[in-house]
Phi, psi and omega in degrees: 000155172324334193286343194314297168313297203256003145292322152327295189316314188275358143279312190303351193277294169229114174295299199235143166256013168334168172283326171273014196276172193259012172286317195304276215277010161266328189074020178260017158297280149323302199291340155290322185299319160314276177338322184205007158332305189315316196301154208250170157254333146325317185301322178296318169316273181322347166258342214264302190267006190238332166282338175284343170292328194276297146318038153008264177284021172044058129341300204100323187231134182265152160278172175294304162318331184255339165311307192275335185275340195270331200236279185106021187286160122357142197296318173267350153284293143014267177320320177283341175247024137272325175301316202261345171221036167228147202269126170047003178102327215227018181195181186187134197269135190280336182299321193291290191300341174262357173265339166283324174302332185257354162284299209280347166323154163271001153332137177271186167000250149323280181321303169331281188311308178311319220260342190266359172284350173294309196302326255205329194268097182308291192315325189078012194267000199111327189235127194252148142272163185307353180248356133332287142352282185304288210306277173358280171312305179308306184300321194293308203294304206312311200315314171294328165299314190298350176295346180239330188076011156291188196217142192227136169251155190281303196287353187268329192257338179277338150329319180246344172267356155289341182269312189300326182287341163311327165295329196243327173255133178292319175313289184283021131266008178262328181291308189294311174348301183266347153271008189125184161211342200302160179343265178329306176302313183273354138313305221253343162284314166316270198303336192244317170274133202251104179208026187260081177253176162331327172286320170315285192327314192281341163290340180272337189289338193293338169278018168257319207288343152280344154278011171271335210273323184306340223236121184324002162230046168248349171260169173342168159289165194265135193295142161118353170340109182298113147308142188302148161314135170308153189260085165229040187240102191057187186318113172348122147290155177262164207288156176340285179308329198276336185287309181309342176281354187259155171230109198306127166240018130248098166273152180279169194086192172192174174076199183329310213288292201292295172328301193292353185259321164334302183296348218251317211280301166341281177312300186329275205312348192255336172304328208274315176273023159290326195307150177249170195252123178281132162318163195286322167316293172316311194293317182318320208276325185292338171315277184327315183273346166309299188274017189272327195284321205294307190302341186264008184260313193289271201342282182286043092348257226311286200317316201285317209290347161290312182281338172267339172289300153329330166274326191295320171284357175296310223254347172298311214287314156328295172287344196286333190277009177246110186278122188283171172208180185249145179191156191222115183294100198270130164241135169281160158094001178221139151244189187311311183307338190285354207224333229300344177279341191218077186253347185275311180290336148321289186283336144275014120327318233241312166274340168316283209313309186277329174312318170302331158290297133326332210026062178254176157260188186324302172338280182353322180257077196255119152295146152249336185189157167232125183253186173242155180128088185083249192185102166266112201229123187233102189236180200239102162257136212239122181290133174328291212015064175217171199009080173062347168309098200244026189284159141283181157292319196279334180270002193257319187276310162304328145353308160286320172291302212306336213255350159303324193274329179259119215270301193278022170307118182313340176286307178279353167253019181275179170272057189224315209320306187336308185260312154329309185313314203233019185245142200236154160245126169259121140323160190291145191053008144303133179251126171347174171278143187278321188311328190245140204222148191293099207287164165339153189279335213286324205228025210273294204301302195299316199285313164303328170301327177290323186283327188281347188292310183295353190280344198197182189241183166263024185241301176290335165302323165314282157344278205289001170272315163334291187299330174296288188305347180287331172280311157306307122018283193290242249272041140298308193283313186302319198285278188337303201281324183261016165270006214244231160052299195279287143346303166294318178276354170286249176013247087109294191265335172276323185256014161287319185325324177293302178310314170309293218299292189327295185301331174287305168293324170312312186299322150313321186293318178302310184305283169332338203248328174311272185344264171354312199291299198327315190304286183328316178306298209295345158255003171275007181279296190288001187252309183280342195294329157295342168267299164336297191285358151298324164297301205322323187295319176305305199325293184310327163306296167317347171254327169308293181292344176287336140323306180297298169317339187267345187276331171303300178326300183304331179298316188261314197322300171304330178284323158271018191283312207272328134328300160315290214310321181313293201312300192313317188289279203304329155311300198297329170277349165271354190275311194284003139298332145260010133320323169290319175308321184303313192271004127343283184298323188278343147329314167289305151320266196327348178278309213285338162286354163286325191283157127313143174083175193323143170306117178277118170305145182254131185064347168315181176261156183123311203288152161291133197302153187242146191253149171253174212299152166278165206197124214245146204248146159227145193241131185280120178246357171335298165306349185257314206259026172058010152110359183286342219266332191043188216295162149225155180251153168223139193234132172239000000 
């Protein structure tokens, strides 16, 4: 969502307002919020119509004179918001100042968001593009930066609301839709179409408002606020509510611009006659939670307006024992006529140079007056009392004299120095010196040389040339180490440089050397390919006879199966062939031992011949018949 983003930016912006945050301890942050706390959102309007009266010819950029006529502040609040937002000492851009007055506002949200979207809309129609938008979100985040001193970039923040708003408003995701999606198309839709209007704007904001909520210029104004100028400059702004309430029914422009504000007016009317109309039960009850949210909204109010009223009397009560003092800076050698065309630019010189010198801020320091006789600057310093600063006025002013006295004083190197040079402080009601008289004009330069030759002896001008030379010295030596520095990473970088070009060629070469190797592969592919198909060809012969042999084995292996078996049977058929016989005879015995008379002799005479057992021969004719015939039995 829009908040992923650019709520990120806004904690790098500002993490913290704590008592130790850098919100605190530079304080310009609070001391705008003093400045324009107060303000309302009529009030912005009513500034809003009163800088185009005064910026006339629409410039843009304010004088110092036109700054004091636009605000009406104080002379050192003036001055503290010219230090902080003006360009070359001499203009200030009024678009930056009207985002600041409307960031440090008690405006709310929405109301915030409407008015800079007027400021940021080139056309004037109601309707921004996304880099309007970005342009907006930027002006707002900078502001809070100069309060920190963070770095807020343009191209960082139009980045994350070009990838984001296609998720958060439908209209410009339909627009991309219908043009493309591509890179280029959603640029140019980012920078040119314009369809981010009011209705856009309340969908987006709502994903900021907790962390808008988090951040010290979502509460009240602060005690002690400058109230806003009255609003009598020219025509009333009109009241809030009549503004959220018109529905344009004439827009400016034509062409797309007036359709799309048509189209704009058109919905608002038709959300409002959708809305149903609540019962007298509904209206009682929303009554109620109105006033249960305005009362628990005071309460932390009140509680918040307390713990800040409290620290401002802690801290009043801290600075009331450092007493400001008075003094008035007599420059010889000069009058009134040398500033009196440029005075505005005198006095903020003339305060830059000593808050800077003191290290105090700008505030601090208030003209009361510049009078003639010479250049009288009779002015006031108000002691700091913050981060441990415990100086008084009257020690902020010896301060000032000591460092008048010293050529190497930040006042006398400073851009003040011109005048610093020939210049003295009398306190209030001390009277100048009789001795020293304003010298000729003719002799303006030589005599300020003369008043700083006397400002010093010569072991100290000796010092202060030492020292120049010891500073010019280091940084001679600072230039040295980062040109030795520079040197190295230029070295550094030639010899990746090197390492690239060498690996770039290897690689031409490789490239180049493919073709060639290829060529070489194919033919020795073609050169071995008659020995390959030849091994291959033996292999197969060779598996061919390894085959046949082995189909041969089997063949006799079966053949001597069959053989066996045939022997076995024909054994088996003489034994039981002589078994019978055997049991024959002894049957034929046993009959003939059954007869009368003699026994019959086996084989005797008379007798029947008796065959003997038969008896079996077997003959290996292998060797005889060359092995084809293989074993035989012969039985005889």
């Amino acid at each position: 969502a829009m908040g992923a983003g650019l709520t990120r930016t806004l904690d790098r912006v500002l993490p913290e307002t704590g008592p130790t945050s850098i919100w605190v301890k530079n304080a310009r942050g609070p001391t705008l919020q003093r400045l324009f706390g107060a303000y309302k959102n009529p009030d912005l309007w009513a500034l809003y119509r009163r800088l185009k009266k005064i910026d006339a010819n629409g410039s843009g950029y304010l004088s110092y004179e036109e700054l004091s006529q636009l605000l009406g502040l104080p002379e050192f609040n003036l001055l503290f918001l010219f230090d902080l937002f003006s360009q070359q000492n001499s203009i200030v851009n009024s678009r930056e100042l009207m985002t600041t007055v409307c960031v440090f506002s008690s405006a709310r949200l929405g109301e915030k968001g409407r008015f800079l979207m007027s400021q940021f809309d080139a056309s004037n129609t109601g309707t921004c593009t996304g880099a309007e938008i970005a342009q907006m979100s930027v002006a707002a985040l900078g502001v809070l930066a100069r309060c920190t001193g963070a770095v807020v970039k343009v191209k960082d923040v139009a980045g994350i609301l070009r990838d984001e708003l296609p998720g958060l408003l439908p209209v410009y995701r339909e627009l991309l839709k219908k043009k493309g999606s591509s890179r280029a198309v959603a640029e140019k839709c980012f920078k040119e179409d314009r369809c981010i209007a009011q209705v856009e704007l309340d969908q987006l904001l709502p994903s900021l408002q907790t962390a808008y909520d988090e951040l010290p210029l979502a509460h009240p104004a602060p005690p002690g606020a400058l109230p806003p100028p009255a609003m009598d400059w020219g025509e009333a702004a009109p009241p809030v509510a009549a503004q959220q309430a018109q529905v344009p029914h004439s827009p400016a422009g034509g062409g797309s611009a007036a359709a799309r504000a048509l189209r704009l007016g058109a919905i608002v009317l038709e959300q409002r006659t959708k809305q149903p109309l609540l019962t007298e039960a509904q209206v009682m009850k929303k009554h109620a939670e109105e006033e249960k949210a305005a009362e628990l909204t005071a309460k932390a109010d009140a509680d918040r307006a307390a713990e800040l009223a409290a620290k401002a009397e802690a801290s009043v009560a801290a600075k009331a024992a450092l007493l400001p003092a008075k003094g008035t800076l007599h420059i010889h050698g000069y009058s009134l006529a040398d500033i009196e065309s440029n005075m505005s630019s005198f006095r903020y010189l003339f305060v830059k140079s000593l808050s800077a010198a003191l290290g105090i801020p700008s505030g601090c320091v208030e003209v009361l007056d510049i009078l003639q006789g010479s250049i009288k600057v009779e002015f006031c310093l108000h002691p700091a009392g913050r981060q441990g600063d415990h100086r008084d006025g009257a020690a902020l002013l010896g301060e000032v004299s000591d460092q008048l006295l010293d050529a190497t004083s930040a006042l006398r190197r400073g851009k003040f120095t011109e005048y610093a040079a020939s210049a003295e402080i009398l306190r209030e009601g001390e009277k100048p010196r009789d001795d020293v008289a304003p010298p000729p004009a003719i002799m303006r330069r030589k005599v300020m040389c003369d008043a700083q030759e006397q400002a010093q002896d010569l072991g100290h001008r000796l010092a202060s040339v030492l020292a120049l030379l010891q500073r010019e010295s280091d940084a001679c030596e600072a230039e040295h180490e980062g040109l030795r520095e520079a040197n190295d990473e230029v070295a550094r970088l030639d010899a990746q440089l090197a390492q690239l070009r060498q690996l770039k060629k290897d690689r031409e070469e490789q490239r180049r050397r493919e073709p060639e190797e290829q060529r070489l592969r194919l033919e020795e592919e073609e050169r071995q390919r008659p020995f390959k198909e030849a091994r291959e060809e033996e292999e197969r012969t060779r598996k061919a006879e390894e085959e046949e042999r082995g189909a041969a084995e089997q063949r006799q292996k079966a053949k001597a199966e069959e053989e066996e078996k045939f022997m076995r049977r024909e054994q088996e058929a003489a034994a039981n062939t002589q078994k019978d016989e055997e049991e024959r005879f002894r049957r034929e015995q046993k009959a003939s031992e059954a007869l009368p008379g003699p026994a019959p002799v086996r084989g005797g005479a008379g007798a029947a011949p008796l065959l003997p057992a038969p008896t079996f021969f077997r003959f290996d004719l292998m060797a005889m018949s060359g092995g084809a015939l293989g074993p035989m039995m012969m039985l005889f």
